[in-house]
SEBAGU-172297 format. One record per residue: y, x, z of N, C-alpha, C in turn; residue number from 1. Coordinates in Angstrom, 1 decimal, m for minus. Atoms other than C-alpha are relative to their C-alpha. Layout:
<pts>
[pt [Y,X,Z],[Y,X,Z],[Y,X,Z],NUM]
...
</pts>
This chain:
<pts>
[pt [m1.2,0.9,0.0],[0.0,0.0,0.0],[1.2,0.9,0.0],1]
[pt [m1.1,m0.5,0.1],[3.3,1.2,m1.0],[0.6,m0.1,1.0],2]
[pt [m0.6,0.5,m1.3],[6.4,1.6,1.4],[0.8,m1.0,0.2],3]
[pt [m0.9,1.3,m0.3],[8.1,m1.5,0.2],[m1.3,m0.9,m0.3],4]
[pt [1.1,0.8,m0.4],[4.7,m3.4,0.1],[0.1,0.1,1.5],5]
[pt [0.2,0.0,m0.6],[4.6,m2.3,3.5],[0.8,m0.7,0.7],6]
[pt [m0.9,0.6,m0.5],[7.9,m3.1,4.6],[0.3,m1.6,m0.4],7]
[pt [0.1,1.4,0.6],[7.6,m6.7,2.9],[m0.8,m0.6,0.8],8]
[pt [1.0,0.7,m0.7],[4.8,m7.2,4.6],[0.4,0.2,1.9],9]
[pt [m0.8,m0.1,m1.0],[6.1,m6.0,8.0],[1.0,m1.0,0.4],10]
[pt [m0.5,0.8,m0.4],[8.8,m8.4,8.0],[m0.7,m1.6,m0.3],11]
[pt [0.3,1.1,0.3],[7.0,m11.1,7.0],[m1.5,m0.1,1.4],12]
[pt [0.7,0.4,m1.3],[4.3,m10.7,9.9],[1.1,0.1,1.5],13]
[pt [m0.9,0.2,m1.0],[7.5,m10.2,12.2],[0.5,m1.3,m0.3],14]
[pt [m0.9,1.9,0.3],[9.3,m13.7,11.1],[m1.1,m0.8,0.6],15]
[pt [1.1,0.5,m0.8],[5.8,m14.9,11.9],[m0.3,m0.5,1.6],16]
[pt [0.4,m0.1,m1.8],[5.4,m13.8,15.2],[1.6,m0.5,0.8],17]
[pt [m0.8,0.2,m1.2],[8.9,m14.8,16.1],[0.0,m1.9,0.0],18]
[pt [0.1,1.2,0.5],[8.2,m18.2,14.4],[m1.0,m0.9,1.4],19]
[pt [1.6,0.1,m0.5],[4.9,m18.4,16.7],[1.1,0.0,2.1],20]
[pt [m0.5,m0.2,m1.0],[7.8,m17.5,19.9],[1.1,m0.8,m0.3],21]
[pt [m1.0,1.0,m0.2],[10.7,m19.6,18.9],[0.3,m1.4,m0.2],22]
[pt [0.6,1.3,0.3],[9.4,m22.7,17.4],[m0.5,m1.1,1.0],23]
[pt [0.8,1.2,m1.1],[7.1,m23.6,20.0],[0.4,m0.2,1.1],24]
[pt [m0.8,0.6,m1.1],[7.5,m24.7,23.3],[0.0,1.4,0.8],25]
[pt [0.4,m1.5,0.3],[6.8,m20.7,23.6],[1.5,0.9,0.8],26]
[pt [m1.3,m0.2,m0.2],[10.7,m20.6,24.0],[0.4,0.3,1.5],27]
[pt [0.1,m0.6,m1.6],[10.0,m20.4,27.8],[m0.9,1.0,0.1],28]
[pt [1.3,m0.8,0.1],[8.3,m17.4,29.0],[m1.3,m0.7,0.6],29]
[pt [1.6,1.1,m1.0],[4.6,m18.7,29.9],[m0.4,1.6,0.7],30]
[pt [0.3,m1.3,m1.3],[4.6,m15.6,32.5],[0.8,m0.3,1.4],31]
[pt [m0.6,m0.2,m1.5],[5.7,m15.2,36.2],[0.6,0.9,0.4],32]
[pt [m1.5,m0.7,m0.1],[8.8,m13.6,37.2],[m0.2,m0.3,2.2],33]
[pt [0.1,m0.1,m1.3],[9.2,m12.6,41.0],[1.1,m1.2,1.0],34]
[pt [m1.2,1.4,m0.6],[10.7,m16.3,42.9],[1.0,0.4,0.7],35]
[pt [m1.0,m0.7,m1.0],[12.5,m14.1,45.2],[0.9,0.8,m0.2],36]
[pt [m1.2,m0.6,0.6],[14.7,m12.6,42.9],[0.9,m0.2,m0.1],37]
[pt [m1.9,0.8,0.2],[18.6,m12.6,43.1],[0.1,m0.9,m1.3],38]
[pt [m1.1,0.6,1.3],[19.8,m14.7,40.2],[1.1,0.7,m0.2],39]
[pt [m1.0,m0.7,0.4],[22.2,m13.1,38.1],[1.8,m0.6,m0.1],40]
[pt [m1.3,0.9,0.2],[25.9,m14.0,38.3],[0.4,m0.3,m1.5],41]
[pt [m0.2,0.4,1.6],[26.9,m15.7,35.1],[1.4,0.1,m0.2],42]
[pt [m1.5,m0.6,0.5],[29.5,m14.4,32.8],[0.4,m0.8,m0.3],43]
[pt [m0.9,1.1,0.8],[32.5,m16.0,31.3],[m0.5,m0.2,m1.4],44]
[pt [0.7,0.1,1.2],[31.0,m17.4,28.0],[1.0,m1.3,m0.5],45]
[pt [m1.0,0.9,0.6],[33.1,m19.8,25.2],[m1.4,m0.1,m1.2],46]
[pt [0.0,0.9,0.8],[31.8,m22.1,22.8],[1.3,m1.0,m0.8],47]
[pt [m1.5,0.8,0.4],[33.7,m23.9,20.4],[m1.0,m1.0,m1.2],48]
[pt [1.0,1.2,0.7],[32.7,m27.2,18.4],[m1.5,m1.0,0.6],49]
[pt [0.5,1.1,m1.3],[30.4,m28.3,21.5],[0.1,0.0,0.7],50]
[pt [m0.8,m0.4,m1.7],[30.7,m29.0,24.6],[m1.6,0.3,0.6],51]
[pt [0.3,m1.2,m0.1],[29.0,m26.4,26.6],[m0.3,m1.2,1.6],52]
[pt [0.5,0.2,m0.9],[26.7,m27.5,29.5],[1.1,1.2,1.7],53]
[pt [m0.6,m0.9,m1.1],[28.0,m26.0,33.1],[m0.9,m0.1,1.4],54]
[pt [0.8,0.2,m1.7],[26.2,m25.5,36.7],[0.4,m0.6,0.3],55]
[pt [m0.5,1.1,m1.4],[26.1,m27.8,39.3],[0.3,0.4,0.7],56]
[pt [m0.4,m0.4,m1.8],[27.9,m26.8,42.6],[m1.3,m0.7,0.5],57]
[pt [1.2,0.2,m0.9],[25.2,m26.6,45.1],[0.0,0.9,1.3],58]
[pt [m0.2,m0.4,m1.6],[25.0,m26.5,48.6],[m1.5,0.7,0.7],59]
[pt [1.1,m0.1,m0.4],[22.1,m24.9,50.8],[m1.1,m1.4,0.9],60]
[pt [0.5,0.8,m0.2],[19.4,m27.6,51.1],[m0.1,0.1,0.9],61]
[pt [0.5,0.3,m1.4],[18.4,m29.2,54.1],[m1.3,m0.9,0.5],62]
[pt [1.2,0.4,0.4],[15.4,m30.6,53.1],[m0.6,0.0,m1.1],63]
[pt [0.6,0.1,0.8],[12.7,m30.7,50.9],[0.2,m0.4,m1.2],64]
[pt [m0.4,1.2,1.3],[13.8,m33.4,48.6],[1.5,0.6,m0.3],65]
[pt [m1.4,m0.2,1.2],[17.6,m32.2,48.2],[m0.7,1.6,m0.3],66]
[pt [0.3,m1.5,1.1],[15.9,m28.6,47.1],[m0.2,m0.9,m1.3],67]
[pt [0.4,0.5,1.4],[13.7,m30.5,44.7],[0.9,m0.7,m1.2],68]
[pt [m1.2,0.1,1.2],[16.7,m32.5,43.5],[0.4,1.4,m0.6],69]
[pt [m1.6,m1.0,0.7],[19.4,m29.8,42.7],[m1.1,1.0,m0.5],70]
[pt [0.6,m1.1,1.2],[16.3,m27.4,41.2],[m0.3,m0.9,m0.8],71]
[pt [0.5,0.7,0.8],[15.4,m30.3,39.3],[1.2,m0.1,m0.9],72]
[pt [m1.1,m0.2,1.1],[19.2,m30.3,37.9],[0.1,1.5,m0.6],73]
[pt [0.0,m1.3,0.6],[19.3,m27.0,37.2],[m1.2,0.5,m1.1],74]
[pt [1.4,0.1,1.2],[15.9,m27.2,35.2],[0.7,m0.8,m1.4],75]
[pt [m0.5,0.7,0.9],[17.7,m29.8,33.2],[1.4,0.6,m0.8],76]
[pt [m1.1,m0.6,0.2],[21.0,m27.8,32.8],[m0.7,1.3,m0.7],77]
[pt [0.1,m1.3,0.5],[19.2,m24.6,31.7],[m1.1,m0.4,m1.2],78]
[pt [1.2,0.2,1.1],[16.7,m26.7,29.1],[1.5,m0.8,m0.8],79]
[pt [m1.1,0.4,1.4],[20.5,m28.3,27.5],[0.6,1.5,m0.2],80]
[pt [m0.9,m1.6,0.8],[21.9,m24.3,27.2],[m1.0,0.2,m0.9],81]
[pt [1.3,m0.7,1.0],[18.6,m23.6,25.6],[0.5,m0.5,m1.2],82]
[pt [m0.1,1.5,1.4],[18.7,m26.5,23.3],[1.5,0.6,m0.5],83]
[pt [m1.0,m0.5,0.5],[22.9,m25.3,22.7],[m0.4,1.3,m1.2],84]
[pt [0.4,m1.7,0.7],[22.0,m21.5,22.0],[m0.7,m0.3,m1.2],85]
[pt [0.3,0.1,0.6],[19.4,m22.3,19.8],[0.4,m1.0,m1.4],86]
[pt [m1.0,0.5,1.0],[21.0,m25.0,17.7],[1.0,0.5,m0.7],87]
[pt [m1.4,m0.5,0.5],[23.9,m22.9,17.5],[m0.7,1.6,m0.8],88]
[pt [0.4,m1.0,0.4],[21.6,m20.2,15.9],[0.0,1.2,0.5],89]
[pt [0.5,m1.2,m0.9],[20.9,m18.1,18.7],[1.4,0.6,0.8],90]
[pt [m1.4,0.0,m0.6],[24.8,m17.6,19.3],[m0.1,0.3,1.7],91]
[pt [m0.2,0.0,m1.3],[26.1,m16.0,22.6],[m1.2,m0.6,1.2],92]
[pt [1.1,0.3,m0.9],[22.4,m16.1,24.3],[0.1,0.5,1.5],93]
[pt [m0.3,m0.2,m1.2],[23.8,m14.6,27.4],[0.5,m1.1,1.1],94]
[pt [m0.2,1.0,m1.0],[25.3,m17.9,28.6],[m0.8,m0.5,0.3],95]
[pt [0.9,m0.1,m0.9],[21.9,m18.6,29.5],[m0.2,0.3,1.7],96]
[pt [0.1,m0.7,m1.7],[22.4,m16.2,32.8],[0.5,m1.0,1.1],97]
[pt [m1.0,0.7,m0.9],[24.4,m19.2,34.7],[m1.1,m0.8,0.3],98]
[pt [1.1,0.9,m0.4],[20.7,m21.0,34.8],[m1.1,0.4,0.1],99]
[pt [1.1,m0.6,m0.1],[18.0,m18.1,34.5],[0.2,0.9,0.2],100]
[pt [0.1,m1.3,0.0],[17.2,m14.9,35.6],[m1.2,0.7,m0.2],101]
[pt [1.3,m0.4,0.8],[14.6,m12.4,35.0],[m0.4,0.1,m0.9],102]
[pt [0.4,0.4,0.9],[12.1,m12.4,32.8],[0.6,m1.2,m1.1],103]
[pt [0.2,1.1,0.8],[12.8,m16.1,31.6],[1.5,0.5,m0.6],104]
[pt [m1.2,m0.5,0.5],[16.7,m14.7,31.1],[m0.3,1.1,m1.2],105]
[pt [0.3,m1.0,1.6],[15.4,m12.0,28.9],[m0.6,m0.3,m0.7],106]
[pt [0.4,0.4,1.3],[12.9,m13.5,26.8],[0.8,m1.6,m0.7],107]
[pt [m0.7,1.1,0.9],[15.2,m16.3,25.9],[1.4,0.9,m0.5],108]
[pt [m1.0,m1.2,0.5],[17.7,m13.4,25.1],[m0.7,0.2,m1.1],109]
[pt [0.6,m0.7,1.6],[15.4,m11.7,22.6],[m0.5,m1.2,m0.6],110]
[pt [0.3,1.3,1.2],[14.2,m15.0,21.0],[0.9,m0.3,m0.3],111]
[pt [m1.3,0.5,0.4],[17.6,m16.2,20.7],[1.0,1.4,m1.5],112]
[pt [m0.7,m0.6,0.8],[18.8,m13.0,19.0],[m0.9,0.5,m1.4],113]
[pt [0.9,0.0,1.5],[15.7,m12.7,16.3],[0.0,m1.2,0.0],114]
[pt [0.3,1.0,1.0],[16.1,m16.4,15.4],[1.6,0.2,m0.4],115]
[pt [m1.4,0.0,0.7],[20.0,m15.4,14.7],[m0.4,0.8,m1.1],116]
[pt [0.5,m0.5,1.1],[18.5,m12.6,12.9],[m0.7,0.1,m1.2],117]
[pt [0.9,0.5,1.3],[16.2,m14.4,10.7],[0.6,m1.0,m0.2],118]
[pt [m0.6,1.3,0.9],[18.0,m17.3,10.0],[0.1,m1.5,0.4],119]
[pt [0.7,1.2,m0.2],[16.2,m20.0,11.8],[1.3,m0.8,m0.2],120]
[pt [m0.9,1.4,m0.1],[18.2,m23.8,11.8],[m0.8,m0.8,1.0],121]
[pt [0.3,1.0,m0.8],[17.5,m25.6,14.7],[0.6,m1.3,0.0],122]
[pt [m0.9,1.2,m0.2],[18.3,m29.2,15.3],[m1.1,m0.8,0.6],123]
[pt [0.2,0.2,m0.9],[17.7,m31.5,18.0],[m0.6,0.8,1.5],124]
[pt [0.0,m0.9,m1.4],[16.2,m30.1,21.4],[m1.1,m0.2,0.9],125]
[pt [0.6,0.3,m0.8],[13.8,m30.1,23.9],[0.5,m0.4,1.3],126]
[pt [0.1,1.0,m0.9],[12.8,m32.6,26.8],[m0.6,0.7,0.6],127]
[pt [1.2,m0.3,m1.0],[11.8,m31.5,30.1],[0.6,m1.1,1.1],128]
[pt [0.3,1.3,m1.1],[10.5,m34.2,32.4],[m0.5,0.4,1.0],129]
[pt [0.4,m0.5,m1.7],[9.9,m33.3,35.9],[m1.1,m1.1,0.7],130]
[pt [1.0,0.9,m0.3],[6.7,m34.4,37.2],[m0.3,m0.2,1.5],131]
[pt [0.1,0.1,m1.1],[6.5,m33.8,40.6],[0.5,1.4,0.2],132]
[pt [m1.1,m1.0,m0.9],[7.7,m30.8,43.1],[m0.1,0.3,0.7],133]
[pt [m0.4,m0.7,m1.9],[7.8,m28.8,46.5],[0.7,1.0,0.0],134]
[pt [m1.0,m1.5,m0.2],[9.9,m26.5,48.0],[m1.0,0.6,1.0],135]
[pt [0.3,m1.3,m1.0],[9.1,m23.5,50.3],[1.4,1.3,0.5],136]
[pt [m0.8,m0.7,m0.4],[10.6,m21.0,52.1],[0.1,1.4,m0.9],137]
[pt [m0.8,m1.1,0.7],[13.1,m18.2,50.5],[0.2,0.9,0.6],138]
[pt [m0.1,m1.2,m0.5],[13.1,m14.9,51.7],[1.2,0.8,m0.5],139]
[pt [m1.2,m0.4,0.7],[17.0,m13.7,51.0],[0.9,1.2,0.4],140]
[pt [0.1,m1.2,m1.1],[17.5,m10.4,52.1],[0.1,0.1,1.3],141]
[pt [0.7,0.5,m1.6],[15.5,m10.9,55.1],[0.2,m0.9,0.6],142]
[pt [m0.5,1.3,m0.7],[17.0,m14.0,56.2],[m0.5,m1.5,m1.3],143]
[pt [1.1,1.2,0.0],[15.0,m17.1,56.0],[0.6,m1.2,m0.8],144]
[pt [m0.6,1.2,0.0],[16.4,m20.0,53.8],[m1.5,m1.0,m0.2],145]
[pt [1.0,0.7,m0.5],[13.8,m22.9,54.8],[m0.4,m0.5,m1.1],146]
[pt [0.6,0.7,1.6],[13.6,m25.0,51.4],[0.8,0.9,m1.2],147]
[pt [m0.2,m1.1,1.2],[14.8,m21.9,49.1],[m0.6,0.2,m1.5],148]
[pt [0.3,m0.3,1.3],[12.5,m21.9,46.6],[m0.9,m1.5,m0.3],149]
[pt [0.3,1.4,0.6],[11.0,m25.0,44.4],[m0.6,0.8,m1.0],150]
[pt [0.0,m0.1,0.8],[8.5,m25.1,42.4],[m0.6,m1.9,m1.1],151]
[pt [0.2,1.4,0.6],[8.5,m28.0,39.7],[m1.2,0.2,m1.4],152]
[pt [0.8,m0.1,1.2],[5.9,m28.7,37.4],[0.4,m1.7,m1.1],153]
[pt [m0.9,0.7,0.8],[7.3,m30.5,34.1],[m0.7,0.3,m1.2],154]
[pt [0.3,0.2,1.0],[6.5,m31.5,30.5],[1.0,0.0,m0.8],155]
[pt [m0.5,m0.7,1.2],[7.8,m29.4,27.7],[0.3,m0.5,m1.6],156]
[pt [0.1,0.7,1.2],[8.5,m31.8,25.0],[0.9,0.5,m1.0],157]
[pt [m0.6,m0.3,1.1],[9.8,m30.3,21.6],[m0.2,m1.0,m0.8],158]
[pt [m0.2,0.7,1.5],[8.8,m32.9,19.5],[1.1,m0.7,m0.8],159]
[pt [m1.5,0.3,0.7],[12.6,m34.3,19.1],[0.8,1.5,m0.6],160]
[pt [m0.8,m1.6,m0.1],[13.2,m30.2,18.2],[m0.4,m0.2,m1.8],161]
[pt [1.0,0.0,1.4],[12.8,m29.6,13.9],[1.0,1.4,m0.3],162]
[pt [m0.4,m1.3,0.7],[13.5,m25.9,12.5],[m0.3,0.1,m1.1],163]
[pt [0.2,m0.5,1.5],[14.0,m24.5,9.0],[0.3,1.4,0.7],164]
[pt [0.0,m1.6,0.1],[13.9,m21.0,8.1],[0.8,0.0,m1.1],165]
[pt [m1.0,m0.3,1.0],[16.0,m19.3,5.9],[0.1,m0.4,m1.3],166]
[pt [0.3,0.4,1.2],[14.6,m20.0,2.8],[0.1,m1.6,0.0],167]
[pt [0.1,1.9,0.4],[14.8,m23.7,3.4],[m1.5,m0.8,0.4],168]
[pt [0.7,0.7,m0.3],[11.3,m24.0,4.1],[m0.4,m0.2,1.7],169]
[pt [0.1,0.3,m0.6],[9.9,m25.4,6.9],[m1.7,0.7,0.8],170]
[pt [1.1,m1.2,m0.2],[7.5,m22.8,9.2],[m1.4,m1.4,0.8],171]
[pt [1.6,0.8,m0.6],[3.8,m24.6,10.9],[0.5,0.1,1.2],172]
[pt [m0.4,m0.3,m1.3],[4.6,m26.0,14.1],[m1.4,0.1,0.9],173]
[pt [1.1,m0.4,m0.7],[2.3,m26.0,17.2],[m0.7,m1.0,0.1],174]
[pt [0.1,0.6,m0.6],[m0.3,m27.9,18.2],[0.4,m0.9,0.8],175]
[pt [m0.2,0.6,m1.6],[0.7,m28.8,21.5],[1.4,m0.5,0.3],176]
[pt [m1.4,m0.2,0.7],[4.2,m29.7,21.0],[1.1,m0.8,1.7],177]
[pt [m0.7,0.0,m1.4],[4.4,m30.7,24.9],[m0.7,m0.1,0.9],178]
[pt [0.7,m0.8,m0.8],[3.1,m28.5,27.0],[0.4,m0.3,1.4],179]
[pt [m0.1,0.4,m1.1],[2.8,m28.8,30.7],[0.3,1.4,0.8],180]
[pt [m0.1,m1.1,m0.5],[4.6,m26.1,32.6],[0.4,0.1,1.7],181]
[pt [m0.3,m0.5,m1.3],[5.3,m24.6,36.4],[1.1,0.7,0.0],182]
[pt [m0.9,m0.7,m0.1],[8.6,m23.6,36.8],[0.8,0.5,1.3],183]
[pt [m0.3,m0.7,m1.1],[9.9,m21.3,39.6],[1.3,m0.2,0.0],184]
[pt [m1.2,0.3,m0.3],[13.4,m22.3,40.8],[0.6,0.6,1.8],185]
[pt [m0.4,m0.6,m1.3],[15.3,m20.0,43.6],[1.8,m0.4,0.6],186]
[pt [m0.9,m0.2,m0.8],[18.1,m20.4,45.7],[1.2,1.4,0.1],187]
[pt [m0.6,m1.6,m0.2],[20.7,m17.6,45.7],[1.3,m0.2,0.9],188]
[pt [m1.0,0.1,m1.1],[23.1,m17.8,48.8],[1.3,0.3,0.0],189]
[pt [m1.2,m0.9,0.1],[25.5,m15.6,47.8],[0.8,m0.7,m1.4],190]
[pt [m0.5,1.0,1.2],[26.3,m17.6,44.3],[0.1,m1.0,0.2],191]
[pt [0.3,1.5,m0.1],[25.4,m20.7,45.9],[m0.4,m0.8,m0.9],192]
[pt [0.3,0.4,1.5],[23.4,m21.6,42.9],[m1.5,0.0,0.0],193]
[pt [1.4,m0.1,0.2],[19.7,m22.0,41.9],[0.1,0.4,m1.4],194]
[pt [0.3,m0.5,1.6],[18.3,m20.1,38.9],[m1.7,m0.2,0.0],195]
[pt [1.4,0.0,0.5],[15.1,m20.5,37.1],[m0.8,1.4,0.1],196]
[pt [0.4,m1.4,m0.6],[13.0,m17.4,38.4],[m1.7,0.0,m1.5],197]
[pt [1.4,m0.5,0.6],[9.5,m17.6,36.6],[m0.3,m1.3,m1.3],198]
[pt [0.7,1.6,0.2],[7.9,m20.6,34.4],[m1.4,0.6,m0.6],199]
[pt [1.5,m0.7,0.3],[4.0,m20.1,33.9],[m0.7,m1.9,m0.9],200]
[pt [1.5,0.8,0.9],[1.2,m22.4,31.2],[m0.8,m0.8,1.3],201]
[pt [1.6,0.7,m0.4],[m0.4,m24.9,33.3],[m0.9,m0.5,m0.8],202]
[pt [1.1,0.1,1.4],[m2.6,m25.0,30.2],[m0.4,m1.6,m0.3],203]
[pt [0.8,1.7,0.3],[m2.9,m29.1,29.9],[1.6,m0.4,m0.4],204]
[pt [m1.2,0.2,1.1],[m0.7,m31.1,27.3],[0.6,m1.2,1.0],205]
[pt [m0.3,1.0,m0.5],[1.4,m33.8,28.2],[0.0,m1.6,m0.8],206]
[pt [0.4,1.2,0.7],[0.4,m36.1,25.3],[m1.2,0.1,m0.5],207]
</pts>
């Protein structure tokens, strides 16, 4: 194989594999990220032509149920930036940081900036439904917040989501098109703010 056979072929198994990560419901990491990790403070970020999702002020819970609420808004606030960023073709993926950190903050970074790179067209967005929920205790440098950390388990629905690729055509979507996932949601004292810390595959669909 030549070196522009090679390179032909190179990019066309890379568009693949990002097709295979930004398409599907994939767009979350399906790995575990440490719950007890600061959250990142989120930078000043501008949009123009939508209007631009924003955190909730949030106080430190005082029970179980106001954690599970206010991580349950913040699950929803960091699945409408997704849905922005992406529609907007990957655009300023950093405003992300105001609703994830970690891992799930960086691989929605690098998918965001190889679907700007390739071309994708997003339009419409994914649905996450919250299925149920518990909190536990947060370990925040060394000091104890009682319902600190949440984790909610929720259904991944892309199927209101449709992408084109550059060329116009339309890539193979997935299977499973709404996946059932575990998402890690922490407390961070010092921001007063909850970020999305981990989200892991509980491997069963939700249709």
């Amino acid at each position: 194989m030549n070196s522009l056979a090679k390179a032909t072929d190179f990019r066309s198994r890379r568009a693949s594999a990002v097709t295979s990560l930004a398409v599907m419901s994939v767009l979350f990491l399906a790995g575990c990220a440490d719950a007890g990790a600061e959250p990142k403070s989120p930078p000043t970020a501008t949009t123009t032509g939508t209007s631009t999702p924003t955190a909730a002020a949030a106080v430190v819970p005082a029970s179980a149920d106001e954690a599970v609420t206010q991580a349950t808004a913040t699950l929803q606030e960091y699945t409408a930036m997704l849905n922005l960023i992406f529609n907007e073709g990957g655009a300023n993926p950093e405003r992300i940081d105001a609703y994830a950190g970690g891992v799930v903050r960086d691989q929605v970074v690098l998918d965001a900036r190889q679907v700007a790179e390739l071309g994708y067209q997003f339009d419409g967005g994914i649905v996450a439904t919250v299925e149920s929920g518990y909190a536990g205790e947060l370990q925040a440098d060394g000091e104890p917040i009682e319902f600190g950390s949440v984790h909610l388990i929720f259904c991944n629905d892309s199927t209101g989501r449709s992408v084109v690729q550059s060329d116009g055509s339309v890539p193979p979507l997935p299977a499973d098109r709404a996946p059932r996932y575990d998402a890690g949601i922490s407390f961070d004292p010092v921001t007063m703010s909850w970020s999305l810390q981990s989200l892991t595959s509980v491997g069963t669909s939700c249709i």
